[in-house]
C-alpha positions in Angstrom: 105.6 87.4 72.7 103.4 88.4 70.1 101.0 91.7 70.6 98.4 92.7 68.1 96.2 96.1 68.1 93.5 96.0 65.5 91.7 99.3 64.5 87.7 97.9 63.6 87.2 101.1 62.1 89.7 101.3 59.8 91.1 98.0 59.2 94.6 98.7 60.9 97.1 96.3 62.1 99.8 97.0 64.2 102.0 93.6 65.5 104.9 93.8 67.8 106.6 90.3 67.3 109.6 89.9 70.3 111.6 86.5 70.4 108.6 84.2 68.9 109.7 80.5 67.6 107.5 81.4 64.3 108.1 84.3 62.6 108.3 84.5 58.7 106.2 85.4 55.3 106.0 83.0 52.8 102.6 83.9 50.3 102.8 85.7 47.3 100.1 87.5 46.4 97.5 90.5 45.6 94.8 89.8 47.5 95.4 92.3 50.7 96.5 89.3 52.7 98.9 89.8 55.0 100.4 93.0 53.2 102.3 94.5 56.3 105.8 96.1 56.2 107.9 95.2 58.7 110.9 96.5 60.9 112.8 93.5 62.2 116.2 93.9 64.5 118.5 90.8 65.0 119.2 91.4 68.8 121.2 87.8 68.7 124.5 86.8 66.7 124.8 87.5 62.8 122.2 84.6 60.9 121.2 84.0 57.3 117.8 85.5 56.4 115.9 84.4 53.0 114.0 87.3 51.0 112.1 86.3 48.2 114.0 83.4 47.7 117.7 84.8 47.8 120.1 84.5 51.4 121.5 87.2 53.0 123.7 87.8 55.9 121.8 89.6 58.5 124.5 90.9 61.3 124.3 91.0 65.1 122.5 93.9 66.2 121.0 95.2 62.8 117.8 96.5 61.3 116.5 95.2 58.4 113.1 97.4 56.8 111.3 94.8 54.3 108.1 95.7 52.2 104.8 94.3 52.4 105.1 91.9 49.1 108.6 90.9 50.5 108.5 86.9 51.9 111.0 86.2 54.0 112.1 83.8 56.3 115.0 83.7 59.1 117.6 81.5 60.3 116.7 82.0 64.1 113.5 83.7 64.9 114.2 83.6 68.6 116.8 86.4 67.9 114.3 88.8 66.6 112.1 91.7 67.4 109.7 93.1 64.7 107.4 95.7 64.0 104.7 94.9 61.3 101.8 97.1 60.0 99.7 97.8 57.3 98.4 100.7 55.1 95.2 100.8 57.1 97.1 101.6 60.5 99.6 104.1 59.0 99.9 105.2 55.0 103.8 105.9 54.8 102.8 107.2 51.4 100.1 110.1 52.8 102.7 110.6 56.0 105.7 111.0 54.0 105.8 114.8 55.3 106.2 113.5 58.5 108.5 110.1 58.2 110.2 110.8 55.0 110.5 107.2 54.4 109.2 106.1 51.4 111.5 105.4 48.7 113.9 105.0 51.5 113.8 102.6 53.8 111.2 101.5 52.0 110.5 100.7 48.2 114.1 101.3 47.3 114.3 98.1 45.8 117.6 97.2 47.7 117.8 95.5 51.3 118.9 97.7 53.8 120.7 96.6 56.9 121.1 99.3 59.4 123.7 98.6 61.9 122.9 100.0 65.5 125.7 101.6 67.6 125.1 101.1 71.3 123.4 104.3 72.0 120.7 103.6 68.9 120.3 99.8 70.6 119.2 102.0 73.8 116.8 104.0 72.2 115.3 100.7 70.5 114.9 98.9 73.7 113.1 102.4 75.2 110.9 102.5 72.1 110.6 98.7 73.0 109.4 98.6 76.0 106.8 102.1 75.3 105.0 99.4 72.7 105.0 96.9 75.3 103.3 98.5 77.5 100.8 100.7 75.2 100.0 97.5 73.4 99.5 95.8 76.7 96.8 99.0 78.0 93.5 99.0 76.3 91.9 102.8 76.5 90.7 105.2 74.2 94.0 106.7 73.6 95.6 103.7 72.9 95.3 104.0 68.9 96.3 107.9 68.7 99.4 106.5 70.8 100.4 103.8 69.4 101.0 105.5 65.7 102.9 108.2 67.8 104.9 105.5 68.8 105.3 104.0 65.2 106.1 107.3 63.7 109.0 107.7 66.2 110.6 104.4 65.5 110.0 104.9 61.6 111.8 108.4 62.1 114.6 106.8 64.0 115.1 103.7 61.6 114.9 106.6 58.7 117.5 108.8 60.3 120.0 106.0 61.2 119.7 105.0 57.5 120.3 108.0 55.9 123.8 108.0 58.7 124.9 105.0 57.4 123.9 105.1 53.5 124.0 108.5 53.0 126.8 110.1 55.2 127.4 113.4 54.0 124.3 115.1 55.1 124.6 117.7 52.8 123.2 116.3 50.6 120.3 115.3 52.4 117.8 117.8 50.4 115.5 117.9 47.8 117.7 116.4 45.4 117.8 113.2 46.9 114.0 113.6 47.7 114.0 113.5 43.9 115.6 109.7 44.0 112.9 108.9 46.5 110.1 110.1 44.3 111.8 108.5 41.5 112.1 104.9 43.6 108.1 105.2 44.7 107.1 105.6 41.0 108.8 102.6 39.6 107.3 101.1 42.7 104.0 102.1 41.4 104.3 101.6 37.7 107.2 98.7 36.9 104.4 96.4 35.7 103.7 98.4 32.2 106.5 101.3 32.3 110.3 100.4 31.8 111.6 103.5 30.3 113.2 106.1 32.1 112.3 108.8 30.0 108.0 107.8 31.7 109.7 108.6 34.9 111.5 111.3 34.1 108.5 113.3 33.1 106.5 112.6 35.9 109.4 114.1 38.1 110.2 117.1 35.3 113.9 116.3 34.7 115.7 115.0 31.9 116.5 111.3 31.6 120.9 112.6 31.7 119.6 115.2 34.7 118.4 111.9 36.7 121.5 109.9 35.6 123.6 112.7 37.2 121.6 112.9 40.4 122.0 108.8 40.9 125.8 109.0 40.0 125.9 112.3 42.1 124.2 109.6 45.4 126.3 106.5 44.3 123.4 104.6 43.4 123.0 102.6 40.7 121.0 104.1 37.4 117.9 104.8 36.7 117.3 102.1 34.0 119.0 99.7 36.0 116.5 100.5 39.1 113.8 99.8 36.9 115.3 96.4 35.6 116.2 95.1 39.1 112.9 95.7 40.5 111.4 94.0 37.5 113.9 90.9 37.5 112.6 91.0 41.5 109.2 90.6 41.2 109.4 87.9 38.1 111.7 85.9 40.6 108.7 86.2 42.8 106.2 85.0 40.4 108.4 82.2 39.5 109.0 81.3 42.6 106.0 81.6 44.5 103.3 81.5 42.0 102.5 78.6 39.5 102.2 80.8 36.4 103.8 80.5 33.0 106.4 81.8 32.1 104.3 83.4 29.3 101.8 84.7 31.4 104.6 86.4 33.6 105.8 87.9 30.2 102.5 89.7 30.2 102.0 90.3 33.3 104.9 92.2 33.7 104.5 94.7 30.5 105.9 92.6 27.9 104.5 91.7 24.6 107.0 89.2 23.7 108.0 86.0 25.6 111.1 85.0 23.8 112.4 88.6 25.1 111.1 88.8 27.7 113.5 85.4 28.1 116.4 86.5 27.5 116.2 89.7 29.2 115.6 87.5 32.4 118.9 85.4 31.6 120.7 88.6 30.7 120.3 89.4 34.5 120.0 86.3 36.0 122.2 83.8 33.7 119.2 81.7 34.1 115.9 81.3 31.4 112.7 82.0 33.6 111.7 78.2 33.2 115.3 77.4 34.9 115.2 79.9 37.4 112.1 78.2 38.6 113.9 74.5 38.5 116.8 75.8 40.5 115.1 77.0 42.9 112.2 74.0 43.6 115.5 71.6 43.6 117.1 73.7 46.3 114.1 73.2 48.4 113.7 69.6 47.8 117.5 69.9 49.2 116.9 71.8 51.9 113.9 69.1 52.9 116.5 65.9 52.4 119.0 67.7 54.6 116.4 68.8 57.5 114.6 65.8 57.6 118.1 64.0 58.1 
């Protein structure tokens, strides 16, 4: 099943994507194109799912939140229900008073899989079934109640998160609203800023205060937030663009390729050029085997 409300005025999509035998995101790219995050939940037994390249297991009844320049592709798509929309249906970013999502479950730079206990699995089949059927009935309420709808489920994804990642809701406050701020700038500014001290002016701390707060939520530091989600997006490039190597150099802030190759091994233990090798041989293996 596969139900799709588009907003003419706006541009808005909203899809609800339930046990369909095609279900995955392979492009790369800037053009506005199928930019939707997504909310998928593996309702079946525990599968592999690809993101960007790299496997992952995804667990029997589990949420997985994924961002719109994510591509991913899953082991059994029949197994799946999903949630996509874009900026144009609901801006996270202007609603964050209200979801308090972003730099969450969303633009952390780190997959999250959110287990669900069997009372959460009940209220995901209720908020289920109230998409089902709004998406299925056509009025002039239907938008206003279908981002109700969304808002809910981002709320209860968010909450059941912050359970599982973040247990001790004490700290829950503005200073780890700080590390979300923190994770939606990099987001925003990765491609020409890789110092921490940029991002700790924008956010009015000290490079050691932000180190503290990080340490303080066991999360890894800021410098190496900003280095993973740089070492992300050039395995994205590599992998599902045709550009050089030393136009990725420059496209993601560098000035010089031979560093910019070697900080890529440094992370990867693999130059950009064989990075890219590994992975189109892996495909051409996964072809030989399938077509077997």
């Amino acid at each position: 099943m596969k139900l799709l409300l588009t907003d003419t005025n706006s541009g808005g999509h909203l899809l609800l994507v339930n046990e369909e035998q095609h279900f995955d995101r392979f492009f790369y790219g800037r053009d506005g194109s199928n930019k939707y995050f997504t909310i998928v939940w593996n309702r079946g037994e525990q599968q592999r799912v690809t993101i960007d390249g790299e496997e992952f297991d995804f667990p029997q009844q589990t949420i997985l939140p994924l961002m719109f320049n994510q591509s991913f592709c899953f082991e059994r798509n029949l197994d799946l229900t999903a949630w996509q929309f874009n900026r144009e249906f609901y801006c996270i970013i202007d609603h964050d008073s209200e979801v308090s999502c972003v730099g969450f479950l969303f633009g952390i730079g780190t997959n999250l899989f959110i287990h669900l206990d069997q009372a959460a699995q009940q209220k995901l089949l209720l908020l289920l079934d109230m998409f089902v059927s709004e998406l299925s009935t056509s009025d002039h309420m239907q938008n206003d109640m279908l981002v109700m709808l969304l808002k809910r489920l981002i709320i209860t994804v968010t909450q059941l998160a912050k359970s599982e990642y973040i247990p001790d809701r004490r700290q829950q406050n503005e200073r780890f609203n700080i590390i979300r701020r923190f994770n939606l700038l990099v987001e925003g500014n990765f491609y020409n800023e890789h110092s921490v001290n940029f991002y700790a002016q924008k956010l009015n701390k000290s490079p050691k205060t932000l180190s503290n707060l990080f340490a303080l939520f066991d999360q890894k530091s800021p410098i190496q937030q900003i280095q993973e989600r740089i070492i992300i997006e050039a395995k994205r490039l590599l992998y599902y663009t045709d550009k050089s190597a030393k136009e990725i150099t420059y496209d993601l802030g560098f000035e010089d390729p031979a560093y910019f190759c070697n900080f890529f091994k440094k992370h990867t233990s693999y130059s950009p050029i064989g990075y890219r090798n590994k992975k189109e041989l892996e495909e051409r293996e996964k072809i030989t085997i399938s077509g077997e």
